[in-house]
C-alpha positions in Angstrom: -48.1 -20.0 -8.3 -48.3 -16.3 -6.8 -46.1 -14.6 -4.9 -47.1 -13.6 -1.4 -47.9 -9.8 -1.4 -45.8 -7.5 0.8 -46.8 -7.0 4.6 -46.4 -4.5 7.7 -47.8 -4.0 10.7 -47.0 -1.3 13.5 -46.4 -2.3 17.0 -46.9 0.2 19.3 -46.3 0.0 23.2 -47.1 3.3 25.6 -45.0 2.5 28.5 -46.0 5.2 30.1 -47.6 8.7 30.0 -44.9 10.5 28.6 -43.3 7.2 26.4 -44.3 5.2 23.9 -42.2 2.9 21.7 -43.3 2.2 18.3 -41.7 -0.9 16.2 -42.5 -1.3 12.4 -42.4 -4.4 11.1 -42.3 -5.3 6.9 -41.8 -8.6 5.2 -40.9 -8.5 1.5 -41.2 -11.6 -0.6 -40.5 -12.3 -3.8 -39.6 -14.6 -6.5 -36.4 -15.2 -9.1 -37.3 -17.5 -11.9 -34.1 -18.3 -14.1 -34.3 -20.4 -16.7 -32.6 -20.4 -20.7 -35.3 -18.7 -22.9 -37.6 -17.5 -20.2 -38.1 -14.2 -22.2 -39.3 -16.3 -24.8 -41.0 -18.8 -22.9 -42.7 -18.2 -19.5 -42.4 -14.4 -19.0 -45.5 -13.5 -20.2 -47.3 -15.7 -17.7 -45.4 -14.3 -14.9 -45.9 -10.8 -15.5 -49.6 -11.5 -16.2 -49.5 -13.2 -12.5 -47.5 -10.7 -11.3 -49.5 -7.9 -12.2 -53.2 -9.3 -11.4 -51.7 -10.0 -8.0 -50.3 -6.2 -7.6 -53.6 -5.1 -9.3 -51.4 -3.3 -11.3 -53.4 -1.5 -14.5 -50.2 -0.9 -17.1 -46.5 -2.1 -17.2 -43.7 0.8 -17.5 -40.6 -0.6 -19.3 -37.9 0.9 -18.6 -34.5 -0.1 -20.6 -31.6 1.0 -22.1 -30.9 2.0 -25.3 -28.1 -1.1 -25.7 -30.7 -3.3 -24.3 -33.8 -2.1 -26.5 -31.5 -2.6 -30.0 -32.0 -6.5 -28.8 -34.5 -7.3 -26.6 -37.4 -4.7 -26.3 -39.3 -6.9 -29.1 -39.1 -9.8 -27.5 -40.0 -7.8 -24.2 -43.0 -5.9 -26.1 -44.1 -9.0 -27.1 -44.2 -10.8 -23.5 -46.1 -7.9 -22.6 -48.8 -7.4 -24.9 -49.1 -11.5 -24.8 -50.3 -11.0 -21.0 -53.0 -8.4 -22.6 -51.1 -5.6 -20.4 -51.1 -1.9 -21.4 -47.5 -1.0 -21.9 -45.2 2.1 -22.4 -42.0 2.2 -22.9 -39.3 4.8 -21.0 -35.7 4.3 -23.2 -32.7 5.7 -20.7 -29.9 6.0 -22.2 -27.2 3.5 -22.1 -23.7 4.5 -19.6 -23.0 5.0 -16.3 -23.9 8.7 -17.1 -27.5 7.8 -16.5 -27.4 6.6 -13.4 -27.0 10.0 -11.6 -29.4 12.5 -10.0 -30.1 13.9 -13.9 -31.0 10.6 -14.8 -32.7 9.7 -11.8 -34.7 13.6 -12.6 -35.5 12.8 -16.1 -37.1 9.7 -15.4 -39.0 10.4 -12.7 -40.2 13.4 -15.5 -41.4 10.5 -18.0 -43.3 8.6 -15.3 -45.2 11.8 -14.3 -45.8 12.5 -18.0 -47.1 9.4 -18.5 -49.5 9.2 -15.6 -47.6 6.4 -13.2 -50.2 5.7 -10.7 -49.2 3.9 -7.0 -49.7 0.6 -8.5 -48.4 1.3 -12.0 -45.7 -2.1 -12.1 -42.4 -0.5 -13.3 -40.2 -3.3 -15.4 -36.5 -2.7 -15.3 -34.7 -4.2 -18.5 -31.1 -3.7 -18.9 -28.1 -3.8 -17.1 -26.7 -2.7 -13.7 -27.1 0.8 -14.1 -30.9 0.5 -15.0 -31.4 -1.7 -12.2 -29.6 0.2 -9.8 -31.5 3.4 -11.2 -35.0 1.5 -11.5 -34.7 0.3 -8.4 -33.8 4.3 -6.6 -36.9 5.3 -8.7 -39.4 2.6 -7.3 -38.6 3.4 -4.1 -39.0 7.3 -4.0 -41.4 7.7 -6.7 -44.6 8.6 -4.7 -43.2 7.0 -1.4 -42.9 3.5 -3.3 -44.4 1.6 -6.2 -44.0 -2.1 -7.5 -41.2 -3.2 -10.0 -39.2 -5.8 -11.3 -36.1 -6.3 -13.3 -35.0 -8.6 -16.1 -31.4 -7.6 -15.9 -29.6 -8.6 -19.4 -25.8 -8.7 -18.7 -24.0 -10.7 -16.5 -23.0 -8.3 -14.1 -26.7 -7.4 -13.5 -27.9 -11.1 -13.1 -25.8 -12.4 -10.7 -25.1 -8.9 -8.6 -27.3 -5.5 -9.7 -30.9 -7.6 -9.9 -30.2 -9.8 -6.4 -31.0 -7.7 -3.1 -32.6 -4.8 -3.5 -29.9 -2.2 -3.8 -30.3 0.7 -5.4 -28.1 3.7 -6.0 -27.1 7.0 -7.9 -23.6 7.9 -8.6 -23.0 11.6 -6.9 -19.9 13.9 -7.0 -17.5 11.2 -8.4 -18.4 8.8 -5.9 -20.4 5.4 -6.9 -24.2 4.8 -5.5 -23.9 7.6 -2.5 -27.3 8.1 -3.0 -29.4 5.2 -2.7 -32.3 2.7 -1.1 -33.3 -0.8 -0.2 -36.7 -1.5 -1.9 -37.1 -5.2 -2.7 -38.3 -6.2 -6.5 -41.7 -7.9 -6.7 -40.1 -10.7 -9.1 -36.8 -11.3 -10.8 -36.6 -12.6 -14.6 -33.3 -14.2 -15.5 -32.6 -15.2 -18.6 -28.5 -16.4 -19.3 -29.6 -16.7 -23.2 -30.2 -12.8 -23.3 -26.5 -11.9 -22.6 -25.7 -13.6 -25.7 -25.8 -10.6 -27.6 -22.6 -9.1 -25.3 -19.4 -8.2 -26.6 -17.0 -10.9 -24.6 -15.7 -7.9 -22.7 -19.0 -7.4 -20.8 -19.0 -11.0 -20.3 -15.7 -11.3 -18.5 -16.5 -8.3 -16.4 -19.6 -9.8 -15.4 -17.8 -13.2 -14.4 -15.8 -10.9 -11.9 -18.4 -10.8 -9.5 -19.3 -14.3 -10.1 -15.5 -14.9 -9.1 -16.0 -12.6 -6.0 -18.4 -14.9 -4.6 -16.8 -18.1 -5.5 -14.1 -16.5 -3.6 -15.8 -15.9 -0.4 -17.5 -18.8 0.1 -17.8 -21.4 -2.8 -14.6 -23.0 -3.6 -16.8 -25.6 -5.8 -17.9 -22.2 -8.1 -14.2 -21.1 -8.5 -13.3 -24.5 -9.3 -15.6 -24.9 -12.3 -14.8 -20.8 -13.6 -11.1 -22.0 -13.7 -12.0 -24.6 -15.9 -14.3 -22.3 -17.9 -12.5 -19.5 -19.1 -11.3 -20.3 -22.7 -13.4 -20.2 -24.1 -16.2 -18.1 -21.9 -19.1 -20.3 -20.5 -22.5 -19.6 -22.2 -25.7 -22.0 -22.7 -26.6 -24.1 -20.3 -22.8 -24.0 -18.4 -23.5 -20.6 -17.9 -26.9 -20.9 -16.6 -25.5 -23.0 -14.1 -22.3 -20.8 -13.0 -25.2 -17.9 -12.9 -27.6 -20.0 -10.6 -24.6 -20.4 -8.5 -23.7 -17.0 -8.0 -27.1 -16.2 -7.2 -27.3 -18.2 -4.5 -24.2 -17.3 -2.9 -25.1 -14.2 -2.9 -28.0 -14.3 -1.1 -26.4 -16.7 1.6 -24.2 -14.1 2.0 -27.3 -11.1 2.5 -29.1 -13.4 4.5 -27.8 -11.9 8.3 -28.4 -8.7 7.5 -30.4 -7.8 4.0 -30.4 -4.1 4.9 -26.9 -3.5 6.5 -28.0 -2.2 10.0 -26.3 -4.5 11.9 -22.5 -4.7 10.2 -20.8 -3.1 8.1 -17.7 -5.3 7.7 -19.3 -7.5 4.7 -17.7 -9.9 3.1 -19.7 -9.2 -0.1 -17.7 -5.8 -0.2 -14.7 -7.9 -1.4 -13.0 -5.9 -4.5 -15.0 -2.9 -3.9 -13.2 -0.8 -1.7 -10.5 0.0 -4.3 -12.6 -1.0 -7.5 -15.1 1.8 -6.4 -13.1 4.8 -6.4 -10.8 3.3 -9.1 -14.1 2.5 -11.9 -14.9 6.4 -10.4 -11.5 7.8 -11.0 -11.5 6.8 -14.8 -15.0 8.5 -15.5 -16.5 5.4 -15.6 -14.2 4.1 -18.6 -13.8 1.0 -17.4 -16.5 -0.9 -16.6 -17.5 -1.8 -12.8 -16.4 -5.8 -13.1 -13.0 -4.8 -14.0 -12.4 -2.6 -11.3 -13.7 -5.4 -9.1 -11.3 -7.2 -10.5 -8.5 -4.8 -9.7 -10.0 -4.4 -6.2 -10.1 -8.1 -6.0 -6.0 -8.3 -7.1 -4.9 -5.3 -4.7 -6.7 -6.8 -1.9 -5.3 -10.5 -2.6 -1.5 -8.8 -3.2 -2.0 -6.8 0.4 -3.2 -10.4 2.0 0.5 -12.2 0.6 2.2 -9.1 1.3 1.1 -9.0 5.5 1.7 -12.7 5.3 -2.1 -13.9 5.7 -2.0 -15.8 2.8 0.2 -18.4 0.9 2.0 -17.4 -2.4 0.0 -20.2 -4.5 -3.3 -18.5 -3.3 -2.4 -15.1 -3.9 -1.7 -16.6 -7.3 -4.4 -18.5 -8.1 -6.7 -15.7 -7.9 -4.2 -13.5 -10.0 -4.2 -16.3 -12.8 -8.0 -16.9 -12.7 -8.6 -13.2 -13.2 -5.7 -13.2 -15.8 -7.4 -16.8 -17.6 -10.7 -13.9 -18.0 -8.1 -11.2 -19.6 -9.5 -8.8 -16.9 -7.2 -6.1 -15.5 -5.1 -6.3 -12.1 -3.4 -3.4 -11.2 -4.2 0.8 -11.4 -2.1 2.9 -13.8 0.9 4.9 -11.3 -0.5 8.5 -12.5 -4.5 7.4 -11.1 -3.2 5.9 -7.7 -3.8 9.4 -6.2 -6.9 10.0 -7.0 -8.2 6.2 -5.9 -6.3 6.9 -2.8 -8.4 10.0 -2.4 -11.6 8.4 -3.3 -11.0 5.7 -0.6 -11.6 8.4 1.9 -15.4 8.4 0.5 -15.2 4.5 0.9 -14.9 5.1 4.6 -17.5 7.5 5.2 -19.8 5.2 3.9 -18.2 2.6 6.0 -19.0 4.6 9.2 -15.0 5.4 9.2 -13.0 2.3 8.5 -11.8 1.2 5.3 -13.4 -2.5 6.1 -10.9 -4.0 3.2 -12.1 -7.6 2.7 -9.0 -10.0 2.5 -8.8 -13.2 1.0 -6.6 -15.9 2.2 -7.9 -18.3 0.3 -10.5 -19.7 -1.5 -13.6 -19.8 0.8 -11.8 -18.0 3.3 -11.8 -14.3 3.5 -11.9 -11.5 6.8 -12.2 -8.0 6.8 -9.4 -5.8 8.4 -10.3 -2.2 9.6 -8.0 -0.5 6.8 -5.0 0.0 4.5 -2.1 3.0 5.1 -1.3 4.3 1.9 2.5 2.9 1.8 0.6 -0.6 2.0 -1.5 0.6 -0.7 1.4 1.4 -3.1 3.4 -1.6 -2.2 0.6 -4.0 -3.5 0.1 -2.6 -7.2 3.8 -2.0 -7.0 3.9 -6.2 -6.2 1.1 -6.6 -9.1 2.8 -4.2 -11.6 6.2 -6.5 -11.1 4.2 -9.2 -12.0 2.2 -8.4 -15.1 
């Protein structure tokens, strides 16, 4: 089955002499195939699809250097299986290599290697080389044709879905970035076998974001999941789940013109500036996670939400051993890299609030006394 190709058209309508409106209008469609062992089985035919439809004459993998030490065979193999032409881009693994040098440096190997318009770019890895392959795709010569087969948790139910992508700049996470839409998705839950458990849990946090927002059913089955973590074919499951609330969620407004008090932003506000503020030590699930805590302290605190729900989401994120509260000598400098938060918010904070599971609203803001008196509250419980 192929995937319908990309398509635009410009509207254009002269008013009169001196006026003329134009409207440009582009549909992007493409497919994510998840399945246990679709590296193995079935990727081959898809890129070998994928690529005859795009007319594309070589495949550019680019993947991390944690990724390659598992999977590049298996991803070599898919490749030359489809008879595709293939070279291979490593980035290094880290947050370091999502940024404007790491952005530079690959946009140097394409041009080395010759990347024509319809060269197919293949992200493998995880968030950071989706987030990065996907900035590159869409500025490299105006736009060219990739897709992702994100290897981490994290990446398959949040980085890979949407069409996001973004460079860290100046301490502040993905203020540089684009929407460019992938031409496929490969998901395979077996691949994250191969991560330590802490990647795992920090993965889960997003999955537990969106069970939060709008899929009580999800956060049901992750609190009976946790010990020990999901994997095989209870993981695939909790992964398709995600996905697709997720993308309910996107579906009003995929490219975020029309509001920017999302629901989806749940955790990030804080977790942001706080996974910034540690140098990128910790890694971005956890500071969702702490995001996710201050925000559901702040909620009890105001009195918009019951203790035993404030609660519950402390103890799920407690069941995954990931973190809940920011050390007292960084609370300045998240404070201070909030402010960055709400530039990119158009001036409000837009904290996300959850009052309980499936229920959540945004609120303009936070004063800092607010701010404190949460992880203060979270502090006096751990």
């Amino acid at each position: 089955m192929t995937t319908p190709a990309p398509t635009s058209r410009l509207a254009v309508d002269a008013a009169d002499d001196n006026t003329v409106t134009v409207t440009a209008h582009r549909c992007d469609t493409y497919r994510i195939h998840l399945a246990q062992g679709l590296v193995a089985d079935g990727l081959s035919d898809h890129l070998s699809a994928l690529a005859s439809q795009l007319n594309a004459p070589e495949i550019i993998v680019v993947i991390d250097t944690g990724a390659a030490e598992h999977h590049l065979g298996a991803i070599t193999a898919a490749v030359v299986h489809a008879g595709l032409q293939l070279r291979v881009v490593p980035v290094r693994a880290g947050e370091s290599s999502k940024s404007p040098e790491g952005w530079a440096k690959l946009i140097g190997a394409l041009h080395r290697h010759g990347t024509t318009r319809r060269t197919l770019l293949l992200g493998v890895g995880g968030g950071m080389v989706c987030d990065l392959v996907t900035a590159t795709a869409a500025t490299y010569m105006r736009g060219v044709p990739y897709a992702l087969v994100p290897t981490t948790v994290l990446a398959q139910v949040d980085a890979a879905i949407g069409g996001k992508g973004g460079i860290d700049y100046g301490g502040a996470k993905n203020l540089i970035g684009t929407f460019h839409h992938p031409a496929g998705v490969y998901i395979d839950p077996s691949l994250t076998s191969t991560l330590p458990h802490r990647h795992i849990r920090a993965g889960l946090a997003e999955v537990i974001k969106v069970a939060l927002i709008t899929d009580p059913r999800l956060l049901a089955t992750l609190e009976r999941t946790g010990n020990p973590l999901p994997d095989g074919q209870v993981l695939t499951e909790i992964v398709r789940d995600a996905i697709a609330a997720k993308l309910m969620l996107l579906a009003p407004d995929p490219f975020e013109q029309k509001d920017l008090r999302r629901l989806l932003n749940l955790g990030h506000c804080i977790g942001h500036p706080y996974e910034a503020a540690t140098g990128y030590r910790i890694l971005h699930g956890e500071a969702v996670a702490v995001g996710t805590a201050v925000a559901a302290a702040h909620t009890y605190l105001i009195g918009e939400s019951e203790l035993e729900d404030r609660d519950r989401i402390l103890n799920l994120l407690a069941a995954y051993q990931l973190p809940v509260t920011i050390p007292e000598q960084m609370r300045d400098a998240v404070w201070d890299g909030m402010d960055t938060v709400r530039r990119v918010r158009n001036g409000p904070l837009h904290l996300v609030l959850p009052h309980r599971p499936g229920h959540c609203t945004v609120t303009d803001d936070m004063d800092r006394p607010a701010f404190d008196k949460a992880l203060n509250d979270l502090a006096a419980r751990s």
